[in-house]
Steps between C-alpha positions, in 0.01 A plus 500: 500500500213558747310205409728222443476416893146439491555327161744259610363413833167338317653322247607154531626380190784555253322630223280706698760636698703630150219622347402737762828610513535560201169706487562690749812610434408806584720875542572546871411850457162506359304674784358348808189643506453526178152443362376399844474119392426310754594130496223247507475183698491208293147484453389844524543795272574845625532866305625835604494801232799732428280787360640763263565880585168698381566545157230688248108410523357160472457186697822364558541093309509252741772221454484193653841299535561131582923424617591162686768748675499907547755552226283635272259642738778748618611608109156695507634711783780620234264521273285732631805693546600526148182564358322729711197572297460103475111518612475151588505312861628186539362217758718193545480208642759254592507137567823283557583209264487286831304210530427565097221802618574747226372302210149377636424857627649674171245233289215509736543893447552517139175288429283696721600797349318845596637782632715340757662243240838558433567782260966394477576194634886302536597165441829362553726254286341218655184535437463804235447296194136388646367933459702507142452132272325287770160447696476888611595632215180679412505672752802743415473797208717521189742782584490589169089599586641682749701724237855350635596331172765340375700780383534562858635221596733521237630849572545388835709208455341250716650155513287243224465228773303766699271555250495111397339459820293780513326423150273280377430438131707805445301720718685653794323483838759575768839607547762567747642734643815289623755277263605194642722390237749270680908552514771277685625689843824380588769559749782735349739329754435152375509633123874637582600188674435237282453700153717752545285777425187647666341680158178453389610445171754270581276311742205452263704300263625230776152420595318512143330489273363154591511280788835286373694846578324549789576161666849549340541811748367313735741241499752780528336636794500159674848458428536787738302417754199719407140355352349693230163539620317449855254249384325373227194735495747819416516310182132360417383831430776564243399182316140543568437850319702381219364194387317482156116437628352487828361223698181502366430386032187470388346429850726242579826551745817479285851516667740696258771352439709776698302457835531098464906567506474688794492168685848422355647817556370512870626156524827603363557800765383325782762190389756698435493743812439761291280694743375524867208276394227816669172523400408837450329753751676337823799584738726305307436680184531785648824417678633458156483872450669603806768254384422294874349205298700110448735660265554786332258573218564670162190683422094465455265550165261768567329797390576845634210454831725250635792720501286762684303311720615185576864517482507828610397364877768237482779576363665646834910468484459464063368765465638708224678189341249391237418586173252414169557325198258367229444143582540170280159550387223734512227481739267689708333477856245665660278816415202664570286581208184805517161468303209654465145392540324508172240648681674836477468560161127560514562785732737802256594640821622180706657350157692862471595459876586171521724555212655744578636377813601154378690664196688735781582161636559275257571739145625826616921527445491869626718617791063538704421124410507246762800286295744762542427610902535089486784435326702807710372459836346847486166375635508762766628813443841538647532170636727240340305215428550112348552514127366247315463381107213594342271401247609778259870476348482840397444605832822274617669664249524821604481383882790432723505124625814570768437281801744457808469136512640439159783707561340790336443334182193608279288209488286632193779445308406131566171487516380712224634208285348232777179619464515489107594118477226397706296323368104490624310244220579153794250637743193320602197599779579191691885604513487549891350132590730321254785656571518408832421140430778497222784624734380262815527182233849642361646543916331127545690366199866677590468404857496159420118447586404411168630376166451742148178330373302498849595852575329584174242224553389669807470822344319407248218349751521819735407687198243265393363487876546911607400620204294275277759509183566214319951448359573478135 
């Protein structure tokens, strides 16, 4: 993944950090060059045009597309490929999430409008729900105006939490062109040890449904000498994507019930030496997937990018040992949605090419769309590249999910169902601010720092202070 360097270097916090990741977990053999987008310093914009082979008469449609990495920019190099009488040019521009530049560019943009405003645009998990229910919402077109209805989506197969998030008042404004449905990834050496059985099957029932079998296993695993997870954040994403409502009622912050027992179950883990007690996105963390870390850990929840692009880079000597199983509950993390200016649809010719490409993205389940070249690695043409689960389960189902580091196992077999029980109705637009103050008051509170009601007094006033929102 080209741009998860630059990405990572930038980012400083947790939630940051995952989100980008999980956005930009992107095929490592979408082309380099690709539409010629050109990454922009944090507070400058910069555009490059991948212009289409002469193609008929007529001025060619100019579109204009906004990315916070060059993902996307480099799926209009395929494509122009695949539709060579596409008579369209597209100019990108591409600013990192660093230092939070995307979004004030992207809005300053989007409310000058113009010919230089965005015509696409992405937004990631973190912060995607502002361009489809929140502040910027206006800004982005119905795809149904765009003639992708829901029919489409439908035929297609594309996870509901995708299109939860993607919709507002039942009117679909972005999707994706990734699923990040989330799955447990375990060690298949561990699983034979202490269970007696490395099977995915097998394996799913000893952790779940529920957290009471999950800390059962863990038990098991401690028993052992192994801890179940490497820290407490592998789990807060689990439990965060599957509570009942979101952090934010009726204007006021509300912690679900779910999220509130995260502080006992992190409690419980760290007092039980349960896990490595990491926090995600450092050495440690990452030690736990070479197997180098305190002790030996069992496995990690995550979607199908962290297989590919995180774990893939760390995994060294365990390689090949690990495999997916549906986890205790269903969750999701990460994503990058596309949208359309509404602006488009006053042009017949942009709305018809703007369409058209996001449907080849986002809609399309042929063996030409961008899912399938995704979801098989077949990016370039005769090069091997990362496989990864799509937004489309009709693609996965007639893709092949083999990956050396699970041992050859077909992880679509796993994540087709992931992406299905996720659920996308808890998010809110302040997600990326909260989160981060919820998981620093929940590490306070199991290290000993603070008792149960002043973590969650604190939390309450951070929220109160940061963000001007009163608690419940």
């Amino acid at each position: 993944m080209k741009s998860m360097k630059r990405v990572l270097a930038g980012i400083s916090t947790l939630v940051l950090m995952s989100s980008a990741l999980a956005a930009c977990g992107g095929n490592n053999n979408s082309s380099s060059s690709g539409a010629n987008a050109t990454t922009a310093p944090a507070a400058t914009t910069a555009a490059a045009a991948t212009t289409a082979p002469a193609a008929g008469s007529g001025e060619k449609v100019t579109i204009n597309l906004w990315s916070f990495t060059d993902e996307i920019p480099n799926m209009t190099t395929k494509y122009m490929e695949t539709h060579p009488d596409a008579n369209v040019e597209f100019k990108t521009t591409v600013i990192a999430t660093t230092d939070g530049a995307y979004q004030p560019a992207l809005d300053q943009a989007l409310a000058a409008g113009g010919k230089d405003a965005p015509d696409i645009f992405a937004a990631e998990s973190a912060f995607v729900l502002k361009y489809t229910q929140g502040d910027a919402s206006t800004y982005a077109a119905n795809y149904a105006d765009l003639g992708l209805d829901d029919q489409l989506v439908k035929d297609a197969g594309i996870a509901q939490y995708s299109v939860d998030i993607g919709s507002k008042d039942g009117q679909l404004k972005g999707l994706g062109y990734q699923a990040t449905g989330g799955a447990f990834i375990y060690r298949r050496s561990i699983a034979k040890d202490v269970f007696g059985t490395d099977d995915p099957a097998a394996i799913k029932t000893e952790i779940g449904p529920g957290w009471d079998k999950f800390f059962d296993a863990a038990a098991k695993l401690k028993a052992k000498g192994y801890g179940a997870i490497s820290g407490d954040g592998d789990m807060w994403h689990a439990i965060e994507n599957s509570s009942e409502k979101g952090w934010i009622v009726d204007g006021k912050l509300h912690i679900d019930p779910k999220r509130e027992e995260f502080l006992d179950l992190s409690k419980k883990l760290k007092d039980n030496g349960y896990h490595n007690d990491t926090t995600d996105w450092t050495e440690a963390w990452y030690a736990d997937m070479s197997g180098s870390g305190a002790q030996p850990v069992f496995g990690f929840f995550g979607p199908a990018w962290l297989i590919n692009y995180v774990m893939n880079g760390q995994v060294k000597d365990t390689n090949g040992d690990w495999a997916v199983t549906e986890p205790p509950t269903g969750f999701f993390w990460g994503g990058t949605w596309l949208l359309a200016n509404q602006d488009v649809t006053k042009d017949d010719a942009k709305k018809q090419a703007v369409a058209d490409f996001i449907k080849w993205v986002t809609l399309d389940t042929s063996e030409t769309g961008l899912q399938y070249y995704w979801a098989n690695g077949t990016m370039k043409e005769g090069e091997q590249g990362t496989k990864d689960s799509v937004a489309s389960a009709v693609v996965m189902d007639k893709s092949n999910g083999e990956v050396p580091l699970l041992g050859g196992q077909n992880m679509f077999d796993v994540f087709v169902p992931a992406n299905a029980n996720a659920s996308g109705k808890n998010l809110t637009q302040f997600d990326e601010t909260i989160n981060k103050l919820w998981r620093d008051q929940v590490r306070e509170y199991t290290a000993g720092n603070k008792d149960r009601a002043k973590a969650i007094e604190t939390f309450k006033q951070q929220v109160k202070d940061q963000l001007g929102i009163e608690s419940e």
